[in-house]
N, C-alpha and C positions, 0 to 999 in steps of 0.2 A: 557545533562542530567548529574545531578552531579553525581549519581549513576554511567554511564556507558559514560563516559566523550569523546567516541568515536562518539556519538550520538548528532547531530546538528541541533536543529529548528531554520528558517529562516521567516521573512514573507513578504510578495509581496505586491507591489502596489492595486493588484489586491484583496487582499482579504486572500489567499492562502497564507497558514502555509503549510513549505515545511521542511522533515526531510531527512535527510539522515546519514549513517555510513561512516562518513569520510576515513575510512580504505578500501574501495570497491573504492576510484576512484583514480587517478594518483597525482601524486605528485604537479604538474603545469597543469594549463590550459590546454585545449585543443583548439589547432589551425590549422583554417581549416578542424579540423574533426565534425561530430555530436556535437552537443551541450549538456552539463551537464544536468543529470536526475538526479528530486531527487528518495529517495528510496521509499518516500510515502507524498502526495499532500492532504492536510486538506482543506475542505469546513469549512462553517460555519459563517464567514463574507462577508459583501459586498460592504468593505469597505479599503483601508491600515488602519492598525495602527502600534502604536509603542509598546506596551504593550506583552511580551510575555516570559513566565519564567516556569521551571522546579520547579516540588516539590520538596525538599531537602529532607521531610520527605515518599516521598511515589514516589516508582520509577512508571515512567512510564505517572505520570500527567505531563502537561502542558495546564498551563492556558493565555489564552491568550484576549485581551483588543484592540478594534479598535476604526475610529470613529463614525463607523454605531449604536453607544452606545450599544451593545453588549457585554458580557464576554464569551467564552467558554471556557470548563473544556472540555479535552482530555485525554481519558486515553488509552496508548500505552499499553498493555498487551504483546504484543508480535512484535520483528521485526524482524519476517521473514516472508516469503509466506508462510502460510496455506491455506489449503482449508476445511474450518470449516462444518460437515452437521450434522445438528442437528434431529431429530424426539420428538417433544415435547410430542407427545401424548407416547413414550417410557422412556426419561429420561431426565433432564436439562443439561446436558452434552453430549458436543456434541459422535453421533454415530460413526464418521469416522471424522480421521484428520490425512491429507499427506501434506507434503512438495509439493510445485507446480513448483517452478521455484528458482534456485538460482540468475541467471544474472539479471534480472529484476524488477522490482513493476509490479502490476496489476491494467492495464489500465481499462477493462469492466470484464465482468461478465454477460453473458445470457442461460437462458433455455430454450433448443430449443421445440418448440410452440407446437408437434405434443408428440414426445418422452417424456414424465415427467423427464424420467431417465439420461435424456442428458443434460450437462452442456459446455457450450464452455471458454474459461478461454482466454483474447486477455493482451499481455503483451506491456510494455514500449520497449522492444526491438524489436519489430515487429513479434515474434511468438504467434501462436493462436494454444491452443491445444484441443482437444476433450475430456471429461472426462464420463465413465459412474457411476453413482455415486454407485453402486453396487461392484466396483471394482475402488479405488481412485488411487491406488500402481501406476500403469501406465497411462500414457493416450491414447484412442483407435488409435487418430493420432495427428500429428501436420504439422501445415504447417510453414515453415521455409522460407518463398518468399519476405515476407516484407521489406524494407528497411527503414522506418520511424515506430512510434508505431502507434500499433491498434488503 
């Protein structure tokens, strides 16, 4: 991103526009450890291409061109973990917004089926943490047992 030149889109065979903050991972490869995560995994094709560039004029776009003849227009607003909760019928801005994880991207995202109030958050590094959305500041638990991502 020319604006924030530490900032790297990539895109995959598969489809997957992959960014990441080059400053969060080691200098050299990693050998024989885990395999390189990005920081955040774009859908929207279903297809490689080659097509894919930063707006100069407005941080945070990235548009991108495959051969499934698609364009998609990306816009990164923020790259860090938030946990954004909105109430529309209150305000267009979001209600509650906490930081969620530094080490990670976020893999899923579910509400649990029974509680309304209950959020689970499962990350690229194998923790899952419990959020009540009434109280974002902390989360009720996490479970730290993982060894691959959620």
């Amino acid at each position: 991103m020319s604006q924030k030149p530490v900032i790297i889109a990539t895109k995959t065979v598969s489809g997957e526009i992959h960014v990441c903050d080059y400053t969060m991972h080691p200098p050299t490869p990693f050998r024989g450890q885990q395999p390189w995560h990005p920081y955040l995994r774009l859908g929207g094709h279903i297809a490689e291409g080659y097509g894919l560039a930063w707006s100069a004029r407005k941080e945070g776009y990235l548009l991108s061109g495959s051969t499934d003849a698609r364009i998609c227009l990306v816009i990164l607003l923020r790259l860090q973990m938030h946990l954004l909760i909105w109430d529309h019928r209150a305000s267009t801005e979001p209600i509650q917004t906490v930081k969620v994880n530094d080490k990670s991207w976020v893999n899923c995202l579910a509400f649990e089926p029974v509680n309304k109030e209950l959020v689970v958050v499962g990350f690229g590094d194998g923790t899952l943490a419990l959020h009540d959305l009434h109280h974002l500041s902390q989360p009720l638990h996490e479970l730290l047992t993982h060894e691959l991502p959620t």
